[in-house]
N, C-alpha and C positions, 0 to 999 in steps of 0.2 A: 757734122754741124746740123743744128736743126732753127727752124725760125718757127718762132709763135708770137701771137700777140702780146705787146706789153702791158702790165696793169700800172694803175697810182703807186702799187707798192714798190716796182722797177725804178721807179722814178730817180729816186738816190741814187741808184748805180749810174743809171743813165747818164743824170749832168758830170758825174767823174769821167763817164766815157768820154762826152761832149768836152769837159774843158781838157782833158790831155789831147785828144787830137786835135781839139782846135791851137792848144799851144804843140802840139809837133807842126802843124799845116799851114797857120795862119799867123806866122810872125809878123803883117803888117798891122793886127790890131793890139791897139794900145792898152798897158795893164787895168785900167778904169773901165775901156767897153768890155774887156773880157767878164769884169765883174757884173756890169751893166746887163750885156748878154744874160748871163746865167742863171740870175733871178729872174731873165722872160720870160724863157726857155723851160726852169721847172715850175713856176708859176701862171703864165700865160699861154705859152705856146703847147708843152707835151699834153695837159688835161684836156687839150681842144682838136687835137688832131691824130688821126691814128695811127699809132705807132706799134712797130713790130721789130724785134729784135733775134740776134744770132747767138746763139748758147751752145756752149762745146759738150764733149760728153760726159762732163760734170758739171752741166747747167750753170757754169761759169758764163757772164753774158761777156759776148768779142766786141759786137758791134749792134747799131741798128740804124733804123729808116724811119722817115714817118711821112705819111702821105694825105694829100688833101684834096679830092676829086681827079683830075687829070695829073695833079704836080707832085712829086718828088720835093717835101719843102726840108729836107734831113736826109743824111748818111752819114757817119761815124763811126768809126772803127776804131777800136784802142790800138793803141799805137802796137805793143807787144802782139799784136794779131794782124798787123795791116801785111800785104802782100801773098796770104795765103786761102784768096779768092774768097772772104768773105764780104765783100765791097760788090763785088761783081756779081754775088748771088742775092744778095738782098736788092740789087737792081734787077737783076734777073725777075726775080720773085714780084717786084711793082709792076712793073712792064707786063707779066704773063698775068696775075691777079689783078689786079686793080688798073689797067691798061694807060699807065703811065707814060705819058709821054713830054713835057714838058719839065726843068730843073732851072731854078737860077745859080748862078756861078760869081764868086767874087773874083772880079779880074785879077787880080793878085795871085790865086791859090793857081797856081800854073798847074799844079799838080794834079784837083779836080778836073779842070778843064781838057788836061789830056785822059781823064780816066773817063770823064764822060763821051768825050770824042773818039778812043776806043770800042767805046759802044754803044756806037750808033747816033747819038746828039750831035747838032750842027748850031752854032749861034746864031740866031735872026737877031738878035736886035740888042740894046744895049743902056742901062741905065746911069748916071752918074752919081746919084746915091744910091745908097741899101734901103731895106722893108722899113727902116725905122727911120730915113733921111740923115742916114748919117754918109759923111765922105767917102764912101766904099762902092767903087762902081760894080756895079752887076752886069753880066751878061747873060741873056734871055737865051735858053738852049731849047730844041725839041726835037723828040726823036726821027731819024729820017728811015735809019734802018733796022728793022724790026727783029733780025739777027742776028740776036745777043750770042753768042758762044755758049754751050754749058759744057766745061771738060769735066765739073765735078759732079756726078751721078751721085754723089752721099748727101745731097740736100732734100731735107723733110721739111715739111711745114707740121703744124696745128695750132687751131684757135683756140 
């Protein structure tokens, strides 16, 4: 696995990543904000914040992140790729580069919430809506232990 930065032209692939995990992950949102979502996401959100992604060894993209001074505001993994530690390395990689410490989490996604508490995030605090006021509670995570694991020694970066 290797992580580089994303460009505008990843973008396509990206929101394919984004909406199958988000429909593996997030079956509490309804098929309107999924759509809702999607056009933020490639129109708002990816050109503004900087994003880096996981490519196998045929530059196949797995997954990616994207980050906004201290926050983790992305991770997504294609579904056919989840489990095989590239979640935990694109975390790895925010935390040791760009010195992340901070995620929101929708209470729902029980699943994020233990992979982040896994490694190392603890929840302080707690919203009732999401970034856009919609009914989707967040929980405010920050990192406590700085002691991520790395068993996998094959990750590379470049910009």
């Amino acid at each position: 696995m290797h992580i580089k930065r994303a460009t505008s032209s990843d973008f396509a692939q990206l929101i394919i990543i984004w909406e199958n995990s988000v429909r593996a992950t997030h079956d509490f949102l309804p098929e309107k904000m999924i759509a809702t979502l999607r056009r933020l996401i490639l129109n708002n959100y990816l050109p503004n914040i900087d994003v880096y992604m996981s490519v196998d060894e045929h530059n196949n993209i797995t997954g990616f992140m994207a980050t906004k001074e201290n926050r983790l505001e992305m991770l997504f993994i294609s579904p056919i790729s989840r489990g095989k530690g590239i979640g935990k390395a694109l975390l790895q990689y925010a935390v040791t580069n760009f010195a992340i410490n901070e995620v929101d989490v929708n209470e729902q996604n029980k699943q994020a919430i233990g992979f982040y508490q896994r490694h190392g995030f603890r929840i302080y605090d707690r919203s009732e809506l999401d970034g856009e006021g919609n009914p989707f509670p967040l929980l405010h995570m920050r990192l406590v232990d700085t002691n991520i694991d790395n068993q996998d020694n094959r990750v590379s970066a470049a910009d």
